[in-house]
MIDOSE-1310 file (N, C-alpha, C; in nm, 2 decimals, decimal comma, always signed):
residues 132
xxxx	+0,08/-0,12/+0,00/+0,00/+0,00/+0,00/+0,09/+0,12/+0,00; +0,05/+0,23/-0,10/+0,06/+0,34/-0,07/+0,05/+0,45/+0,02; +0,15/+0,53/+0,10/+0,09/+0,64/+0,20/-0,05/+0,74/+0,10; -0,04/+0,80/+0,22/-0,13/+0,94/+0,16/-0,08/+1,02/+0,10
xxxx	-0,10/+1,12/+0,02/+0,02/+1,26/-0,01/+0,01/+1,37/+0,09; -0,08/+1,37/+0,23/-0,03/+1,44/+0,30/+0,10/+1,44/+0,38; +0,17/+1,36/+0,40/+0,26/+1,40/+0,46/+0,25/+1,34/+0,63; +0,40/+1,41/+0,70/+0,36/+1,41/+0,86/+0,32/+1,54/+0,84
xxxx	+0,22/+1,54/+0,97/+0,17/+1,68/+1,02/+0,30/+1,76/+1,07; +0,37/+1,89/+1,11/+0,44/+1,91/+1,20/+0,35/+1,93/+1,30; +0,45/+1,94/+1,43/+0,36/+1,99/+1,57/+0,38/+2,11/+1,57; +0,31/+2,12/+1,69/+0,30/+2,30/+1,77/+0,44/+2,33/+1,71
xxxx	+0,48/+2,47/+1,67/+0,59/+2,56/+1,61/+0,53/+2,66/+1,70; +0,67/+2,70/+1,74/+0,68/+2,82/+1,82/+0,81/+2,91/+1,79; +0,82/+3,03/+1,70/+0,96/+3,12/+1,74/+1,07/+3,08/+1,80; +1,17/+3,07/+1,77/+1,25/+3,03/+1,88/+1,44/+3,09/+1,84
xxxx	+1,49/+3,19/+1,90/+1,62/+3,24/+1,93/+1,68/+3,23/+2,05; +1,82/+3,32/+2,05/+1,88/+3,32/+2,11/+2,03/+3,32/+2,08; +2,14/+3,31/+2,17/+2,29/+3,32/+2,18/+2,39/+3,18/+2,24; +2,48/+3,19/+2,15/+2,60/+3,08/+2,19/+2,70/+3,19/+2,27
xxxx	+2,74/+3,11/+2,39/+2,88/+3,20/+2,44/+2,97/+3,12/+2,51; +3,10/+3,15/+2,53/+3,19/+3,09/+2,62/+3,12/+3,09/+2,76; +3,21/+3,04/+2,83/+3,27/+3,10/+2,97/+3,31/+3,21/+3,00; +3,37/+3,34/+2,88/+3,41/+3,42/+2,92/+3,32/+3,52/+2,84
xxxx	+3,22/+3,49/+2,79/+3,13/+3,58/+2,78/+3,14/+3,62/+2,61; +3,27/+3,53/+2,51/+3,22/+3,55/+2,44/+3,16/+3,51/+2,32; +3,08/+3,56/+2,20/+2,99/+3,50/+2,16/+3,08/+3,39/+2,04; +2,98/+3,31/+1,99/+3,06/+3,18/+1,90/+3,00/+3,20/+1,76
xxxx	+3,06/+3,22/+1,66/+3,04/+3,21/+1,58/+3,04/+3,09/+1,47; +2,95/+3,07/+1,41/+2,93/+2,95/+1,30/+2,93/+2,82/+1,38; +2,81/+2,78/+1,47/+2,77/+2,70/+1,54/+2,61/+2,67/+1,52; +2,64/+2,53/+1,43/+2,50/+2,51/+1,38/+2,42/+2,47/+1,53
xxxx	+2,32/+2,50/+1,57/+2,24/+2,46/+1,68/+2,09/+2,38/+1,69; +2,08/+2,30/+1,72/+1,98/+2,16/+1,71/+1,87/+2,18/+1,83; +1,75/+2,21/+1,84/+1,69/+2,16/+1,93/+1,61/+2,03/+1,93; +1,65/+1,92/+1,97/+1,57/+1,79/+1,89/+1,47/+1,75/+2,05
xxxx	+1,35/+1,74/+1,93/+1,27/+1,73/+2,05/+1,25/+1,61/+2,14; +1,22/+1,56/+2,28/+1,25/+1,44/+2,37/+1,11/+1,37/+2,34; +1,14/+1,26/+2,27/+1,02/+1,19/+2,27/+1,00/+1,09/+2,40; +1,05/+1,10/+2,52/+1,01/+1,03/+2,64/+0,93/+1,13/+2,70
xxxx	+0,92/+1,26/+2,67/+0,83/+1,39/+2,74/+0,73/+1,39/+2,63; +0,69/+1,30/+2,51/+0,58/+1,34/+2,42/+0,62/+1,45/+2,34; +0,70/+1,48/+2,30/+0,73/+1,54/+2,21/+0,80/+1,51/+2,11; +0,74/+1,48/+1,97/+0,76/+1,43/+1,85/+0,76/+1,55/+1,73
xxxx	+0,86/+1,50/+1,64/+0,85/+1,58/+1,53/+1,03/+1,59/+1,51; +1,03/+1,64/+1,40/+1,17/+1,74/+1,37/+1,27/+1,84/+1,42; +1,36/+1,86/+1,46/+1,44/+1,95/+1,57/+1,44/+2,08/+1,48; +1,44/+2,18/+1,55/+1,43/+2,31/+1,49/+1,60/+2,35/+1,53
xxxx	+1,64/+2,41/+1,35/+1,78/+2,40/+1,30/+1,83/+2,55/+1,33; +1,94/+2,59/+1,37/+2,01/+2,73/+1,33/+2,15/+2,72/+1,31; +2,19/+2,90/+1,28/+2,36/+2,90/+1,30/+2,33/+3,02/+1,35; +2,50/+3,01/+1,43/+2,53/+3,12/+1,49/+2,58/+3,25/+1,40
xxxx	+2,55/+3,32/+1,42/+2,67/+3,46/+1,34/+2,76/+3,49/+1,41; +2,73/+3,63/+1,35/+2,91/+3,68/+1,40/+2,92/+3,72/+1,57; +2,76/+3,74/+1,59/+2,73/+3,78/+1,72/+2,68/+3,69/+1,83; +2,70/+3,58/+1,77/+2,65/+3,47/+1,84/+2,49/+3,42/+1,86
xxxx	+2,45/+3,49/+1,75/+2,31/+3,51/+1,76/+2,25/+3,36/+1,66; +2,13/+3,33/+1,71/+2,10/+3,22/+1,62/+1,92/+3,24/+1,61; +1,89/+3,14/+1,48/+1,75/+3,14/+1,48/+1,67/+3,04/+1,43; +1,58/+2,92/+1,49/+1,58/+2,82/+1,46/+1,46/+2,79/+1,34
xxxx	+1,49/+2,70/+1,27/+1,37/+2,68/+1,19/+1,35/+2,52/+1,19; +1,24/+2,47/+1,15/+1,16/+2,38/+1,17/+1,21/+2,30/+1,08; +1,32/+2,18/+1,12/+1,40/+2,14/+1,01/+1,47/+2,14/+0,96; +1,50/+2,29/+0,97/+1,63/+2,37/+0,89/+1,54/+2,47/+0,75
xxxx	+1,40/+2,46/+0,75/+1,32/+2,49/+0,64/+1,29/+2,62/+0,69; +1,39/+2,70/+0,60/+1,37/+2,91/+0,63/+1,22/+2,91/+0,61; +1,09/+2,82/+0,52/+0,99/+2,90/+0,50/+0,88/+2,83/+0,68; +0,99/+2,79/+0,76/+0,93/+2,75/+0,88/+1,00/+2,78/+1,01
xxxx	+0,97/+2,91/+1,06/+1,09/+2,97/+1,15/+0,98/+2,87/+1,33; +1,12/+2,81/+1,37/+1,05/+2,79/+1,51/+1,15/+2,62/+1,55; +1,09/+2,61/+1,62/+1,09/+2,47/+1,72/+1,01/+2,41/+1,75; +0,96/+2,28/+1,77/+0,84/+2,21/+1,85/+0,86/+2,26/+1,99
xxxx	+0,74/+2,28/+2,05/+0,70/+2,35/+2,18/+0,75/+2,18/+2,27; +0,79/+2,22/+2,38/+0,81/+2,10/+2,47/+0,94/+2,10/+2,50; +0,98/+1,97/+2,53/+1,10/+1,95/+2,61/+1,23/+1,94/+2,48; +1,30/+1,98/+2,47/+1,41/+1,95/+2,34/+1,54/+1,98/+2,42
xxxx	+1,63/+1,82/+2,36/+1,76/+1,88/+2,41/+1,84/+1,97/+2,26; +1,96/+2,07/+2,37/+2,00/+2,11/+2,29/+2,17/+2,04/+2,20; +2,13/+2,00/+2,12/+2,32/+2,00/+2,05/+2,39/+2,10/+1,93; +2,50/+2,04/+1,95/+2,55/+2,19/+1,88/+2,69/+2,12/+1,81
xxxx	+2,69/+2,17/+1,69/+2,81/+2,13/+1,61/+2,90/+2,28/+1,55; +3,04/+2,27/+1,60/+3,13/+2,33/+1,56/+3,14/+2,34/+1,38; +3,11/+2,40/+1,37/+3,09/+2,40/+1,16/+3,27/+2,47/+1,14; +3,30/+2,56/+1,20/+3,47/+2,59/+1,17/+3,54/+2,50/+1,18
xxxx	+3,51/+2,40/+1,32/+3,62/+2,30/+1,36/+3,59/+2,19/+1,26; +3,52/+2,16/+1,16/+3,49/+2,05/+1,05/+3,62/+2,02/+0,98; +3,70/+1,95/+0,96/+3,83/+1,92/+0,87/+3,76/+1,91/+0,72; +3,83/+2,00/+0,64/+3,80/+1,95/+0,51/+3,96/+1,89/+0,42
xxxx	+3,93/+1,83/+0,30/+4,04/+1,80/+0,28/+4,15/+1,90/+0,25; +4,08/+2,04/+0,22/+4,18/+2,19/+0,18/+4,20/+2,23/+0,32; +4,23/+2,17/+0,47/+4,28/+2,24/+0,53/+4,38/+2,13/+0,60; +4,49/+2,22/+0,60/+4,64/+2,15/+0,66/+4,65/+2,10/+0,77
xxxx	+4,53/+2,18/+0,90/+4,57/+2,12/+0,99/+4,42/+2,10/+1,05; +4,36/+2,05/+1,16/+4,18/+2,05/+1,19/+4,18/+2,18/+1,32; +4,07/+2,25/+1,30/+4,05/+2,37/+1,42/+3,97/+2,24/+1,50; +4,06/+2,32/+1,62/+3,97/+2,28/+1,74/+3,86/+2,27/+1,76
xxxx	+3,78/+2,20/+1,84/+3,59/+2,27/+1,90/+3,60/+2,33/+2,01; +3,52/+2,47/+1,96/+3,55/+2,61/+2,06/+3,47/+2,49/+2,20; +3,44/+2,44/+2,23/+3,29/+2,40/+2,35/+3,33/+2,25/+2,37; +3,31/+2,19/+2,46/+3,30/+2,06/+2,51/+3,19/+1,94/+2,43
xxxx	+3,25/+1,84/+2,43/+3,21/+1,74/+2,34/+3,12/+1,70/+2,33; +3,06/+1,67/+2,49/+2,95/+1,68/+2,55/+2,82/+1,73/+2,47; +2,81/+1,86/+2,40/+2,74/+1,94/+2,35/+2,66/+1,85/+2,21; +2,77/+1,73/+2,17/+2,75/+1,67/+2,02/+2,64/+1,56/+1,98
xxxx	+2,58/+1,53/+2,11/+2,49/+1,43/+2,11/+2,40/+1,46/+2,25; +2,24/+1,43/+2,18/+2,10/+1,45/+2,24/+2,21/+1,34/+2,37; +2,26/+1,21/+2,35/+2,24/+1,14/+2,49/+2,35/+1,18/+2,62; +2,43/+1,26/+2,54/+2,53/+1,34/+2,63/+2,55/+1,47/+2,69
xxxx	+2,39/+1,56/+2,60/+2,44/+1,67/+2,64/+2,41/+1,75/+2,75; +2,43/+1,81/+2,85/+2,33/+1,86/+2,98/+2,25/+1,99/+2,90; +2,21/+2,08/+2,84/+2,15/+2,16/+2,80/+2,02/+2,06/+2,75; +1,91/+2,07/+2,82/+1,76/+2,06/+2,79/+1,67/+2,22/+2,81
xxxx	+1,63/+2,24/+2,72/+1,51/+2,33/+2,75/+1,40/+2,30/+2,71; +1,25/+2,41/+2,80/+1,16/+2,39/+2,72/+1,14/+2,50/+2,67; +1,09/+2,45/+2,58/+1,00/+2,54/+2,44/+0,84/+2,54/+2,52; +0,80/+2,69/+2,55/+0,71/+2,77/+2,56/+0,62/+2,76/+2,43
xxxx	+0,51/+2,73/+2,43/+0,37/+2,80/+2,34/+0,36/+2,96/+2,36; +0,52/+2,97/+2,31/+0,44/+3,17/+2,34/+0,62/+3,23/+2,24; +0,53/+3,33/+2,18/+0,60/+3,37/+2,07/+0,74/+3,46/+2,13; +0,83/+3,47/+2,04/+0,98/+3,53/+2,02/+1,05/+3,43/+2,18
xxxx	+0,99/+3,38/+2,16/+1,12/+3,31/+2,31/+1,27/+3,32/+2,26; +1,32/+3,33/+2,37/+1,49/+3,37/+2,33/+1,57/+3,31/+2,44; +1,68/+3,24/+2,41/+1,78/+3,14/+2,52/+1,90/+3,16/+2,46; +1,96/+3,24/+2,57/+2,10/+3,25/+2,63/+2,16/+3,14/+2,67
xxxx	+2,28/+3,10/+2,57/+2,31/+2,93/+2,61/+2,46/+2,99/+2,68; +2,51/+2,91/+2,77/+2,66/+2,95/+2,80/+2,74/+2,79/+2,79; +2,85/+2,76/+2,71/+2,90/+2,61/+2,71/+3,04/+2,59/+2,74; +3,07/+2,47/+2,81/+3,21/+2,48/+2,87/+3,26/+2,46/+2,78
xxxx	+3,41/+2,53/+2,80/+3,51/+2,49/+2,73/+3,56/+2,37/+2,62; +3,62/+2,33/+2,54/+3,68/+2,23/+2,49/+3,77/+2,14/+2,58; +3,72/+1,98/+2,56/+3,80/+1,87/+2,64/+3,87/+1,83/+2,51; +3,90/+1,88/+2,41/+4,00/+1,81/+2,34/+4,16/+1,89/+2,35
């Protein structure tokens, strides 16, 4: 049998920003950021996608899909991937990860938040240092 052509539904989408920073307050740039939502709290669906700029500022979308700015409402942990520290084959040597490793995986990371049903929410993340 064939599916339907609707699709999955997405869930509740809610706005959702905020900031990457050190320990010493300062901001990170080019830090793709994941809210993936905890399906042991009921919350299903797709993690809402960003990057950081130059200011450390980010903004998530439903997926990574710009025409769907937000996050599933609920419990989501946060992960975060170093996009600078990425080795490609044109670089001689690998940059470090500005942040702890910890940060790389939903089953390791201590940052959970919830996502509010209520518009422009904004989270101030602060991440330890690098264990590499």
């Amino acid at each position: 049998m064939v599916a339907g052509c609707g699709g999955v539904k997405a869930p509740p989408l809610t706005e959702v920003s905020g900031t990457i920073k050190d320990v010493d307050g300062n901001p990170l740039d080019g830090i793709k950021v994941s809210f993936l939502p905890d399906p042991e709290q009921g919350v299903l669906g797709s993690p809402g996608i960003g990057e950081t700029d130059a200011s450390g500022k980010f903004v998530l979308y439903y997926n990574g899909d710009k025409d769907k700015p937000g996050s599933a409402v609920g419990s989501c942990f946060v992960i975060l991937e170093d996009i600078k520290a990425i080795r490609t084959s044109r670089d001689p040597e690998p940059t470090l990860r500005r942040f702890h490793s910890k940060y790389v995986k939903a089953n390791s990371t201590d940052i959970k938040l919830n996502v509010k049903d209520e518009e422009g929410q904004s989270f101030d993340i602060v991440v330890d240092p690098s264990d590499d």
